[in-house]
N, C-alpha and C positions, 0 to 999 in steps of 0.2 A: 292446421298442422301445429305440434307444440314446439314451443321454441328450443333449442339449440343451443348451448353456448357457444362460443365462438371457439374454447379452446376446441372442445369436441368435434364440432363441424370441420373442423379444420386440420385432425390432428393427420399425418401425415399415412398415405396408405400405401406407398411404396419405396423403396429404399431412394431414387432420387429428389423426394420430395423433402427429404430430412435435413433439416439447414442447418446448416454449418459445422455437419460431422464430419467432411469428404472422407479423411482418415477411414474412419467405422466403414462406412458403406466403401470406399473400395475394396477392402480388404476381406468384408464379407461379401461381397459379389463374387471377389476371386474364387475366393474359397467352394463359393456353391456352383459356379463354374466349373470348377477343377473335381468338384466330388470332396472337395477336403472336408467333408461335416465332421466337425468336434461331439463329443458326446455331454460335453457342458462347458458353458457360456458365462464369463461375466461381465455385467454392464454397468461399470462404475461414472458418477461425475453429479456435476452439481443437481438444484431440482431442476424439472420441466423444460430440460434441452434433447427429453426424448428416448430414454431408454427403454421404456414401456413400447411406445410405439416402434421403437425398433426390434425389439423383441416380439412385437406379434407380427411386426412384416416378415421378417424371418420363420415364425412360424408358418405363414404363409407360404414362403417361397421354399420350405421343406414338405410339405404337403401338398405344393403341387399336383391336379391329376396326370402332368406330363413329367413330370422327376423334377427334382431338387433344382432350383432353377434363381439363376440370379435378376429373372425379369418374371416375376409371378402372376399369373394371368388371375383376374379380380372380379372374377363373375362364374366361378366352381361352385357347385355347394358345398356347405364350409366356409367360404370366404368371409363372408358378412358375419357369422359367428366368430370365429375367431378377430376380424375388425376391432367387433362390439365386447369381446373376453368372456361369451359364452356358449363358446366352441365345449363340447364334449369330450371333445379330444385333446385340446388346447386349454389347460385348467389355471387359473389364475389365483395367487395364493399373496395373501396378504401377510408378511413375514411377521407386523408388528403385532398381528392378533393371534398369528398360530407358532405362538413360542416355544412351545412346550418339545419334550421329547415323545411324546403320544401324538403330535401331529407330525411330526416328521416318522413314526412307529408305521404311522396309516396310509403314510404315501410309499412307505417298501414295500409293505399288501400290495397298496393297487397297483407298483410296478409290471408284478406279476403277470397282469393282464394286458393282452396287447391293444391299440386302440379298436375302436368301434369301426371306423369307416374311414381313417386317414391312414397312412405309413406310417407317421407315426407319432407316439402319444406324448406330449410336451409339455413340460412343469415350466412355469410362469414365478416367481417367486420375489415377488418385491419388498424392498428395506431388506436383504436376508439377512441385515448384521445385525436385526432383533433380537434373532435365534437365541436361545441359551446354548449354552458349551456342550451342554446335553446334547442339545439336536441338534448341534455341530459334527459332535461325533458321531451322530447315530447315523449322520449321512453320509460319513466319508465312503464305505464301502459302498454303497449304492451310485454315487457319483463318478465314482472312480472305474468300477466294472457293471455299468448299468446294462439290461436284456440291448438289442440291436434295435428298436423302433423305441427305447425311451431319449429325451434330450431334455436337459436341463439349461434353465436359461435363469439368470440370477443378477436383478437389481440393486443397485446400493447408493447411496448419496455420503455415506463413511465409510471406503475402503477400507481403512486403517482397522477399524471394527471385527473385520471379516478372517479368523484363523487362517494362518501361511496353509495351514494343510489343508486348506478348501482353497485358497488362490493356487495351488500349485496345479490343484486336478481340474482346472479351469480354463478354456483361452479367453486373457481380457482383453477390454476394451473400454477403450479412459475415454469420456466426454468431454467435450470441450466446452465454456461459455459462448451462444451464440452470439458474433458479432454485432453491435447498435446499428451499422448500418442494415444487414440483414433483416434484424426486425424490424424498423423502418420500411425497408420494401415490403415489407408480408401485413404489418397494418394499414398501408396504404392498400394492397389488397383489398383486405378486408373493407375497408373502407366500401371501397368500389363496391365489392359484392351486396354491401348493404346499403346504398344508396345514399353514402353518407359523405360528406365532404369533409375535411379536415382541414386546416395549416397547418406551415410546414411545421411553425413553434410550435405546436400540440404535438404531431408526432414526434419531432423530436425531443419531447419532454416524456413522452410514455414510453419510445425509446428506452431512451435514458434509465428510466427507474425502474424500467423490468432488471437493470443489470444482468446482463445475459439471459434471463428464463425467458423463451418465449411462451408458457404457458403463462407467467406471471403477464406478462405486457397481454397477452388478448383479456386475461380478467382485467386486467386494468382498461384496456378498450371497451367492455362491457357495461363497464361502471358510469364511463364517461361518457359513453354514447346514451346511457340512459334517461340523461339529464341535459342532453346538448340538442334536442330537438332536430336532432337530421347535422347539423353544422356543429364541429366541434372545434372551437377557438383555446387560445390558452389564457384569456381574459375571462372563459367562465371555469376555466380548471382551479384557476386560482382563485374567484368568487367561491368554486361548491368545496375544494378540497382542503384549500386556507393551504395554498404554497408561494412563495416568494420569487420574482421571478429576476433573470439577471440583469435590467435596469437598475431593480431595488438593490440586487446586489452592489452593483458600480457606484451606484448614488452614497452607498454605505463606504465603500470602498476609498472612494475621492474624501468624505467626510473626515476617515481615518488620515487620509495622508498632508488634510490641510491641519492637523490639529485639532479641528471642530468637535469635541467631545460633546457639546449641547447638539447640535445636527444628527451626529451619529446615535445619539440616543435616542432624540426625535423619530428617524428611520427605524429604529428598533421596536420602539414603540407602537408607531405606525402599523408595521408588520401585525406585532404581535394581537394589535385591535382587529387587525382582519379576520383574526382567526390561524394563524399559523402559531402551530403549540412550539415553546421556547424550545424543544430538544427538537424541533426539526429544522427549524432557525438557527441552531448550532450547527447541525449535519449543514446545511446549505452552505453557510459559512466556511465551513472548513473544507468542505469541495470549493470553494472559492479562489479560495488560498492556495489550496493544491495545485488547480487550473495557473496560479498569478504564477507559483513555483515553478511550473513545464513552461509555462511564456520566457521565462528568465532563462531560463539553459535553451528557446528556442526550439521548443518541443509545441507544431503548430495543428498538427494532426489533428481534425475535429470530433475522429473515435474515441482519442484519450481525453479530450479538453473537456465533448461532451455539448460544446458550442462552436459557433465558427469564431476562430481566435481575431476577428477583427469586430466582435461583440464587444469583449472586456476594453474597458478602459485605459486608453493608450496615457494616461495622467497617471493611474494609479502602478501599472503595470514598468511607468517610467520613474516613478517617485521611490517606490521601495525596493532596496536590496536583497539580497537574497538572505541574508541573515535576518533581516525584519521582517519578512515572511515567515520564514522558519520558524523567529519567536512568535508571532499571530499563531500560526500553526500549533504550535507547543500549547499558547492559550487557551483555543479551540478545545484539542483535545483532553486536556486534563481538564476546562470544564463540564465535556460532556463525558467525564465518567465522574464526574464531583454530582452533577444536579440527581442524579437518582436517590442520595442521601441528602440532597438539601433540604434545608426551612423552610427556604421559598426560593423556587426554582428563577424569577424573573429577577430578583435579585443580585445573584448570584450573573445571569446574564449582563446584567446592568455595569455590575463592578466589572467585568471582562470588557464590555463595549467599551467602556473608558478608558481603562489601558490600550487598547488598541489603538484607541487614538493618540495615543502618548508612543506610538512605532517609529515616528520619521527619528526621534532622538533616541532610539534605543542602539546603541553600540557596545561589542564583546569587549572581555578585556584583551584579546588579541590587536582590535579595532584601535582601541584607546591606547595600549604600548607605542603602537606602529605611528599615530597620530603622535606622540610626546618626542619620541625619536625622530619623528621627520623635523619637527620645531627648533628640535636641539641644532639638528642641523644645519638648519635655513638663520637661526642664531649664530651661533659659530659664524656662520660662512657668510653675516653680514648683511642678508637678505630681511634680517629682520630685529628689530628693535628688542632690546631684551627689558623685562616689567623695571620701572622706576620703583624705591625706597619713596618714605616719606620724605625726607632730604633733599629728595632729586639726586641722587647719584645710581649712577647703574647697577645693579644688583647684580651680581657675579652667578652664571651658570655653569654646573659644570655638565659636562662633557665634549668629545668630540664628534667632526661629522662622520658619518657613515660611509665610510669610505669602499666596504662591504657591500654588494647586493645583497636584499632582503630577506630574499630567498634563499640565498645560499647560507648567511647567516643563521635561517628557520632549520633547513635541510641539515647542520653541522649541529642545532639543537636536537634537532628529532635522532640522530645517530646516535647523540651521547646517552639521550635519555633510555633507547634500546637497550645502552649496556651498561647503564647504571641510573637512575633516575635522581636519587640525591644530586649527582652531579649535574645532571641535565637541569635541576631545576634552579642551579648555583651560577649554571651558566648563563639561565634567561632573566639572569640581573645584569647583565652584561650593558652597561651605556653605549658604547661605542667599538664599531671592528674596523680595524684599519688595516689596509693592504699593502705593503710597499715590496715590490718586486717577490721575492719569496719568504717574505716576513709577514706574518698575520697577528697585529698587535688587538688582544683584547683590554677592555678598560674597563674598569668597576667603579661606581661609584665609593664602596668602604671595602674592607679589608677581608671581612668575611668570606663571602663568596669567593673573591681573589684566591684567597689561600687555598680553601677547595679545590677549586682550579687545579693553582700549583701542585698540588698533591697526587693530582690525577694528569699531570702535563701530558705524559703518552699516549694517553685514551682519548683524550681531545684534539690531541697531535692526529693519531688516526684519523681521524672523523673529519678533521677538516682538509688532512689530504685526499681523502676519498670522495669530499664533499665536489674541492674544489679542481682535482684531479690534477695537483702540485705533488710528483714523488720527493720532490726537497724540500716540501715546505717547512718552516719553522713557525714556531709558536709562543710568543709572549706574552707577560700578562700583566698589565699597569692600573694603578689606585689613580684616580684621581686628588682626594686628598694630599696635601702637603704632609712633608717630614714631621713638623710639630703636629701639625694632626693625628696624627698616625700613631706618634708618640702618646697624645693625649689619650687617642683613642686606643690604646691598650694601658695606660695609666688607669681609667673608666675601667677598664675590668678586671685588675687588680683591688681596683676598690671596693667592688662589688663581691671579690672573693674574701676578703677581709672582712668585709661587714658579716657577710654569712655564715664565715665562721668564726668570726670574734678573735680573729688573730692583731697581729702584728707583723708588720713592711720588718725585714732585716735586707740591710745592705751587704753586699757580700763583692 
């Protein structure tokens, strides 16, 4: 007997067997139940989650020898033609090859004629958003008021492709990605059927990187059973296919957050000797990253993770922020859309792997404000030594402490910037908020900003009653600089305008 492939063998011969459409298939059983047959059909969604074979079971279950039927009996003659797409009645049309407006010319002829030996005669027509606009048009009347035994049934993987005035004369139906665990259970199947053993880390890596297609994951079960001798391990997936697995990950992972730039290159290296090409070592990576991102917000589901969340690394997963992930992340991805123009692609990885390890020290400047202001404060407030002069005497700090929650402080920023942004950004020079009973004293380190402020008093006035949901609150606004300073420092800019324009100071 000649061999099979698994997708074929396997592909789905009646509407229950179609996984993970439930939607699709309840709604066309209802329908052929109830007698509601549409005179045209479309099957939109990603690849190899089954619209083809949903469309020929449907043909099927319209050609029933007992009527229209939402449980299709699979031993008719007919049946096995239409199966295999060489049913006579059941005509299957490749969208990407019959472009033209003289192939859609040929299928209004043959409307004409009723079928041969079924109810009725059924256009198959997959990719239709191949078509040109031509043979768009040239269908509409034929779809729209087609004889009583024709039915149109119309594949797509780009809805968007497909003219509103063919989706209108159409009922759709949107596919869904099949679930990972899903196809898990069905190459475990297959497994079985073919006497093959797996682990669990195999399937769940072929899983994985079908991303939804389950026609994709059986070719991939094909490939790997080829060369797995009966037993398919994920120690020989990654010997024959050069993939990294998430040990090597963590091992890279922990390296970044110790600092270890020489390790974490070593691991890169590593890798890349095995045979994993640098752009898939990027992709791995940056699902890594992704996965360490849903650990942090406590997102543990092993559909999205893609592993069981107590794989990754509870050191590295505890070590980084959520903001030093974000930045790996940003690294990740701008270098895999940089290496397709690189010099030399390992390179290019190399300079990324270092940075990364340079992550535990990476802080925003939001980070670094918040960090100066907290200091100010613990200064101020005595809790902490403020830097020595050469001299030995204490260097003078200004501000005060925070008397403000931080938040609200943020919240009274983000208001003002809504309704003016100059100001908003005049206010996040602001050193210190202080609160006393219904008094909200701001403080500026110099005068600039202050004045700002002052100029806009109401609009901030707003914002911080709104913030702080004080209807009396009041609003002030203090320099820290002294009077001579103040003095000085508008002295400094009178001098400046003097010099620029070559005047002369009159006293007046």
């Amino acid at each position: 007997m000649n061999y099979e492939v698994t997708a074929t063998r396997k592909r789905p011969r009646t509407f229950d067997e179609l996984a993970g459409q439930e939607f699709v298939v309840s709604t066309l059983k209802n329908a052929l139940a109830s007698g509601r047959i549409a005179h045209a059909y479309l099957f939109s969604g990603p690849r190899g989650v089954g619209k083809t074979s949903a469309a020929r079971i449907l043909a099927k279950a319209l050609n029933c020898p007992s009527g229209a039927t939402a449980e299709p009996c699979d031993d008719y003659p007919g049946s096995e033609e239409i199966a295999r797409g060489t049913s006579m009645d059941v005509i299957e049309i490749d969208g990407a090859s019959n472009t033209s407006v003289n192939d859609v010319r040929e299928i209004k002829d043959e409307v004409l004629f009723a079928p041969n030996s079924s109810r009725y005669k059924i256009y198959i027509i997959d990719e239709v958003h191949m078509l040109s606009n031509s043979a768009f048009n040239a269908l509409l009347k034929t779809i729209e008021e087609p004889p009583p035994y024709i039915v149109f049934i119309f594949a797509t993987t780009e809805i968007h492709k497909v003219p509103a005035t063919i989706r209108s004369r159409c009922q759709q139906f949107n596919f869904r990605l099949i679930p990972q665990e899903n196809i898990r259970e069905l190459l475990s199947e297959a497994c079985s059927e073919s006497d093959i053993t797996a682990d669990d880390e195999a399937l769940h890596w072929m899983s994985k990187e079908a991303k939804g297609s389950l026609r994709d994951a059986y070719t991939l079960f094909d490939q790997v059973a080829s060369f797995s001798e009966g037993r398919i391990t994920f120690d020989k997936i990654q010997d024959k296919l050069g993939v990294s697995g998430l040990d090597q990950l963590n091992a890279m992972g922990e390296a970044f957050c110790d600092g270890d730039a020489g390790k974490a290159l070593a691991l890169a290296e590593e890798t890349l000797d095995a045979g994993v090409p640098v752009e898939q070592l990027v992709i791995e990576l940056s699902e890594y990253f992704r996965n360490l991102l849903f650990l942090k917000q406590d997102v543990r589901k092993e559909s999205i993770l893609g592993y069981n969340p107590d794989r990754f690394s509870a050191h590295v997963v505890a070590t980084l922020s959520d903001t030093q992930i974000q930045r790996g992340l940003d690294l990740l991805l701008e270098l895999y859309r940089n290496i397709r123009y690189s010099l030399d692609q390992r390179y290019e990885l190399e300079l990324v792997v270092s940075r990364l390890a340079m992550l535990r020290d990476f802080l925003t400047s939001r980070e670094i404000l918040s960090a100066i202001q907290r200091l100010r404060g613990q200064i101020s407030a005595g809790e902490l030594e403020s830097p020595q002069d050469a001299g030995g005497e204490r260097v003078q700090v200004a501000g005060t402490p925070l008397g403000l929650e931080e938040e609200k402080a943020e919240e009274i920023v983000s208001l003002v910037r809504k309704q003016k942004l100059t100001l908003g950004s005049a206010l996040e020079k602001a050193v210190s908020w202080t609160l006393d009973d219904s008094a909200l004293c701001i403080t500026f380190e110099n005068a600039y900003p202050a004045d700002a402020v002052r100029q806009e008093l109401a609009l901030v006035t707003e914002a911080a009653r709104s913030a702080l949901d004080e209807a009396a609150l009041t609003v002030k606004v203090a320099v820290e600089k002294s009077e001579d300073e103040s003095e000085g420092h508008h002295d400094e800019q009178v001098e400046m305008v003097r010099k620029v324009f070559r005047g002369e100071i009159v006293d007046r």
